[in-house]
C-alpha positions in Angstrom: 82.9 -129.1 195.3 83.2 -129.0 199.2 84.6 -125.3 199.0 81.6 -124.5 196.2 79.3 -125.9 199.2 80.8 -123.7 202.0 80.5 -120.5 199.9 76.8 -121.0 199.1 76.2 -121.9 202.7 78.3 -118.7 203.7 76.3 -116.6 201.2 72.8 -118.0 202.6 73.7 -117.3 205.9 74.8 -113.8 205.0 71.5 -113.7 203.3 69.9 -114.1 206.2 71.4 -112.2 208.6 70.8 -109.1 206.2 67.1 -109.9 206.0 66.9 -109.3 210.0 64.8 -106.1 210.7 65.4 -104.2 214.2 61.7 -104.4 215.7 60.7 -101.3 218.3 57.5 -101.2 220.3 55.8 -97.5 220.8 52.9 -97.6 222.9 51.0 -94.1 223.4 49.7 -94.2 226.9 46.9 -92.3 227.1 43.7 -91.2 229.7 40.7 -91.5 227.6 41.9 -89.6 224.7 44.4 -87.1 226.5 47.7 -87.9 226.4 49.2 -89.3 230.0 51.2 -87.7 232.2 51.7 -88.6 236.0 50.2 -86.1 238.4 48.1 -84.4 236.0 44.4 -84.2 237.0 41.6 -86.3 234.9 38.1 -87.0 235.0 37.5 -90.8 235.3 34.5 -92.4 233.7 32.3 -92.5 236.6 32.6 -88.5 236.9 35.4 -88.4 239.9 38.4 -86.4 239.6 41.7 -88.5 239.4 45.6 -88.2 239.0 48.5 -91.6 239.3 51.8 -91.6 240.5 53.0 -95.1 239.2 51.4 -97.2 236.2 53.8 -100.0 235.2 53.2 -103.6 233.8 54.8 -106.7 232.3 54.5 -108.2 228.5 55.3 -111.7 227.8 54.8 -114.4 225.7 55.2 -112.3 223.0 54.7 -113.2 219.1 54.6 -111.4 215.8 52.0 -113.1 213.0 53.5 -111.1 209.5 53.6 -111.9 206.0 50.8 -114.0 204.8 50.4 -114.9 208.7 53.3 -116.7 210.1 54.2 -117.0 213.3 57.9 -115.9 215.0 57.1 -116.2 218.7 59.8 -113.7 220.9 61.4 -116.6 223.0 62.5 -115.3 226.5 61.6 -111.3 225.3 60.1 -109.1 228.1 58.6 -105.6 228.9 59.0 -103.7 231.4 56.3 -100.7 230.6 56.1 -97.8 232.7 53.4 -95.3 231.2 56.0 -92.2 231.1 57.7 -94.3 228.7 56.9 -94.9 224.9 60.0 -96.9 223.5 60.5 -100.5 223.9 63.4 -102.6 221.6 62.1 -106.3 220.7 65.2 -107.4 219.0 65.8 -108.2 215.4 63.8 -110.9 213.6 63.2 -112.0 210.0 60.1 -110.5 209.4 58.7 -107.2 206.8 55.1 -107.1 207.0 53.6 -107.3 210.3 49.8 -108.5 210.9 49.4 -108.7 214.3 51.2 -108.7 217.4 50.1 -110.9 220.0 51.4 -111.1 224.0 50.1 -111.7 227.7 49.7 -109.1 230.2 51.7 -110.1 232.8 54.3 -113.1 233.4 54.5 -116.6 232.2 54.2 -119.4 234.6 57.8 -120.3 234.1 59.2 -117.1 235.1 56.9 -116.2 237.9 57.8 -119.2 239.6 62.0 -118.4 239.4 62.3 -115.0 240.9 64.2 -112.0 240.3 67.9 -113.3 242.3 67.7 -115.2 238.5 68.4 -112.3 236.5 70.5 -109.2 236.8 69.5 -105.3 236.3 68.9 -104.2 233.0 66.4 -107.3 232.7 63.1 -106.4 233.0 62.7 -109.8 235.6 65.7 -108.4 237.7 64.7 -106.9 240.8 63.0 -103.4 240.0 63.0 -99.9 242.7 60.1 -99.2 243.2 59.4 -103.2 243.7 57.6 -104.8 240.7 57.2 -108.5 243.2 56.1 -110.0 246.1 58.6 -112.2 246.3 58.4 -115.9 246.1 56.3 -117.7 245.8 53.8 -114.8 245.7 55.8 -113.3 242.1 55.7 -110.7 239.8 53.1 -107.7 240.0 52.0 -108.2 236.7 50.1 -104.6 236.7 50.3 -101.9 239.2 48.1 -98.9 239.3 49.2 -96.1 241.9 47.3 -92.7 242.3 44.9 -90.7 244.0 40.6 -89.9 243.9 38.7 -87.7 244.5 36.9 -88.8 247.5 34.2 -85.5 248.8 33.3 -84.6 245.4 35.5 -81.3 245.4 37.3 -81.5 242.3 40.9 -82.5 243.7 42.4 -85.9 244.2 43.0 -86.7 247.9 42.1 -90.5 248.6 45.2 -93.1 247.6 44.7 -95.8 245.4 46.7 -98.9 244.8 45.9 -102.3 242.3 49.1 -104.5 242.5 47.7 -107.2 240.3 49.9 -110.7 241.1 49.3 -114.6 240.4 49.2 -116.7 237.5 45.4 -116.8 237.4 45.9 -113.0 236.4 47.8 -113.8 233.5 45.7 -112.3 230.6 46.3 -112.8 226.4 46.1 -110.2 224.4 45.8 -109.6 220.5 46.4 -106.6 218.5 46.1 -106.1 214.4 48.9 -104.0 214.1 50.0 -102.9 210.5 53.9 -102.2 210.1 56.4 -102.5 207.3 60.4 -103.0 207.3 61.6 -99.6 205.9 65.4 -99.6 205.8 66.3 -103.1 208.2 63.7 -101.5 211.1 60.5 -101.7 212.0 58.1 -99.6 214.8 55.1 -101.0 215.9 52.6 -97.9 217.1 49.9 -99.2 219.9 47.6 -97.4 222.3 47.1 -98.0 225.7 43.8 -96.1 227.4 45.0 -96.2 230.8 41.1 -95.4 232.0 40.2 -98.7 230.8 41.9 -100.4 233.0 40.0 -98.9 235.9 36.4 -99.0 234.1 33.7 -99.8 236.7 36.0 -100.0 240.0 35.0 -97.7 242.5 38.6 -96.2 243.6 37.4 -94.9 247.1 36.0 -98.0 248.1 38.3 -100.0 247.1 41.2 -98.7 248.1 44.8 -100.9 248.8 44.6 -103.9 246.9 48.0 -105.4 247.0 46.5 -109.3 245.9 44.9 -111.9 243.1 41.8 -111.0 244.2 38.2 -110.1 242.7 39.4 -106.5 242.3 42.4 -107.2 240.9 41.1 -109.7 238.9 38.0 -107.4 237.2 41.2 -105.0 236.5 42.9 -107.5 234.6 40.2 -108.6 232.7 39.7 -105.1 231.8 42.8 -105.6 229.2 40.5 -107.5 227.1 36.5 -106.4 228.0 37.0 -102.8 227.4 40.1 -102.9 225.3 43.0 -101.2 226.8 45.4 -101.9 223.9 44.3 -101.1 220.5 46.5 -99.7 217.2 43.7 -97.8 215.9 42.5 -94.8 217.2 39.2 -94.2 218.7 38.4 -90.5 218.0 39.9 -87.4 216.5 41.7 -86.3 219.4 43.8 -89.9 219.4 44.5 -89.5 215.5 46.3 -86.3 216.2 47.7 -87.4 219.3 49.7 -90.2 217.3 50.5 -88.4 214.0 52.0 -85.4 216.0 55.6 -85.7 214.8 56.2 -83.8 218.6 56.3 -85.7 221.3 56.4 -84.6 225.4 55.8 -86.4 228.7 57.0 -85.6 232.2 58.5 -87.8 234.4 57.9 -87.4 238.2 61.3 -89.3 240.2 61.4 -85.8 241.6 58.2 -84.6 242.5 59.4 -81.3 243.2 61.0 -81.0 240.9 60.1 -82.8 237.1 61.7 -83.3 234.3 59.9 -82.7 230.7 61.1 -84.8 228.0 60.8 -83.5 224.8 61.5 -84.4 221.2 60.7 -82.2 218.1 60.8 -83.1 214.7 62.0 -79.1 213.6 65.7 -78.8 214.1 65.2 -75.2 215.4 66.1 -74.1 218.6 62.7 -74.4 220.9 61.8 -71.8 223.3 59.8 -72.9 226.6 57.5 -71.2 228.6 56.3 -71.9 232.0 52.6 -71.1 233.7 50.5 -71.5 236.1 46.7 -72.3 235.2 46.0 -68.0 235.8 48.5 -68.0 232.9 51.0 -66.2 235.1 54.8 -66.8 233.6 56.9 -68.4 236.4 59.7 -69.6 234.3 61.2 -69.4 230.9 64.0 -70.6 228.6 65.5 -70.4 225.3 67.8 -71.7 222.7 66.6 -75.0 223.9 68.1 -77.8 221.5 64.7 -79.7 219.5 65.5 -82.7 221.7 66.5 -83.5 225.3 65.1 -83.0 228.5 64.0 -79.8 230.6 64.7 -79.9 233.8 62.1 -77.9 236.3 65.1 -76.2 238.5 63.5 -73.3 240.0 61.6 -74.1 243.7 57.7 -73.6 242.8 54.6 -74.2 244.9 52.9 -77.2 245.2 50.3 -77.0 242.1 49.7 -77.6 238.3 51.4 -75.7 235.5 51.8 -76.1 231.9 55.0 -75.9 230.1 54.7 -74.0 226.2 57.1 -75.4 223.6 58.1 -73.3 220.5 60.2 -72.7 218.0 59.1 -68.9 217.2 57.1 -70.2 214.2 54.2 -72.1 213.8 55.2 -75.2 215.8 54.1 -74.9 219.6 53.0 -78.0 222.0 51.8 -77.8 225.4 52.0 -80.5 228.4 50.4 -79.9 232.0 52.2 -80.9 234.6 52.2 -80.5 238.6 54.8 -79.9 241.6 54.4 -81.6 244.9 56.9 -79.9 247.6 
């Protein structure tokens, strides 16, 4: 009987380790229905020209509600989002339909109080370069917004900007009906983020350094919420074919001289790439390029904005601006 016990229990627990499902996060960072890029030019809501160099902010608290709308909280799960960045593992839970997914922008109390000496590097609380704290008892920059505006009206962004949001007051929770399934033990939950909401009625020239858990900072954060910076349904045409695109590309700027494209197609031919300059002069090219990997910009151009042409010589062909800074 005892040995009959200890094989049931075995099987259960076999049971339930097979019913875990490997949970991803995808967020599409995006400015107002174009997909983001660092460096690359847009026009903010109030009509002035912009561009960032560094958008990065915490989750915690996190929570799925799935399947009939239970509750698995993520206990001691953080993220580390960087806007060049779509690709976030959660960990495995016991979960196949998801409902909602549910977090704070920014850092619990608990954690913002420790400091980062309590955690080592990959942890997203481990000391970060560039710096993601204040240190102690200040804590955690729980949303920083680095870039540049367009301050005499003429068309190119030439005044810095910088919102490094910190203190538990900023701590804002946030909600999102998500719909995802389990297919084959995983599961990817797809979210937008409209960076451009973020910074919806703050006037970027006048406000100018705001390292603090002040009334700027604070407006911004409530911004998560007010004007609905995360959302997993899309907004207008341009979003719906932003997120179905089976193609994806993004730039990332650790050498501003000199980027790197990322790229990741869902052809299996060999991609040809194409480099211009906005008079669509060629500056660069390259082919027999692998459908995935990362292009590396390794020829000294001048300081300006080009776009980089992906194809495979048939119908598929994407196209990402991007800019040099000598």
């Amino acid at each position: 009987m005892k040995k009959t016990k200890i094989f049931i229990a075995t099987l259960m627990l076999i049971g339930s380790i097979q019913a875990q499902t490997d949970v991803s996060l995808n967020i599409t960072h995006e400015f107002q229905g174009e997909a983001f890029s660092y460096g690359q030019t847009y026009i903010n809501t109030d009509g002035k020209a912009v561009k960032f160099s560094r958008v990065q902010y915490y989750l915690s608290g996190m929570s799925f509600t799935h399947d009939g709308g239970q509750t698995t909280p993520l206990t001691d799960e953080y993220v580390l989002a960087s806007a060049h960045i779509s690709n976030y593992n959660l960990g495995s839970y016991n979960l196949t339909n998801l409902e909602a997914f549910n977090f704070n922008l920014g850092v619990d109390a608990a954690a913002n109080g420790t400091g980062t000496s309590n955690y080592s590097a990959p942890h997203p609380l481990a000391a970060q370069s560039p710096s993601m704290d204040w240190g102690w008892p200040s804590g955690y920059f729980f949303l920083v917004i680095d870039g540049m505006v367009d301050s005499n009206n003429d068309g190119t962004p030439n005044k810095y900007f910088q919102f490094h949001c910190l203190g538990n007051h900023l701590l804002r929770a946030v909600s999102v009906n998500v719909t995802a399934t389990e297919n084959g033990g995983s599961m990817e939950i797809q979210m937008f983020a409209n960076i451009a909401d973020w910074i919806q009625n703050i006037n970027l020239i006048s406000n100018g350094i705001q390292h603090n858990g002040g009334a700027i900072n604070s407006e911004i954060c409530d911004n998560t919420n007010d004007h609905t910076v995360f959302s997993a349904y899309t907004a207008s045409v341009g979003q719906a074919e932003f997120l179905n695109s089976p193609n994806h590309l993004f730039v990332d700027y650790t050498i501003a001289y000199a980027p790197t494209i990322y790229y990741s197609f869902y052809s299996n031919e060999k991609l040809n790439v194409i480099i211009t300059d906005l008079n669509g002069k060629i500056v660069l090219l390259r082919d027999n390029l692998p459908s995935e990997g990362n292009f590396f910009i390794n020829k000294e151009l001048p300081d300006g904005i080009y776009i980089a042409t992906f194809t495979d010589g048939k119908s598929t062909k994407e196209s990402i601006k991007f800019t040099v800074q000598n």
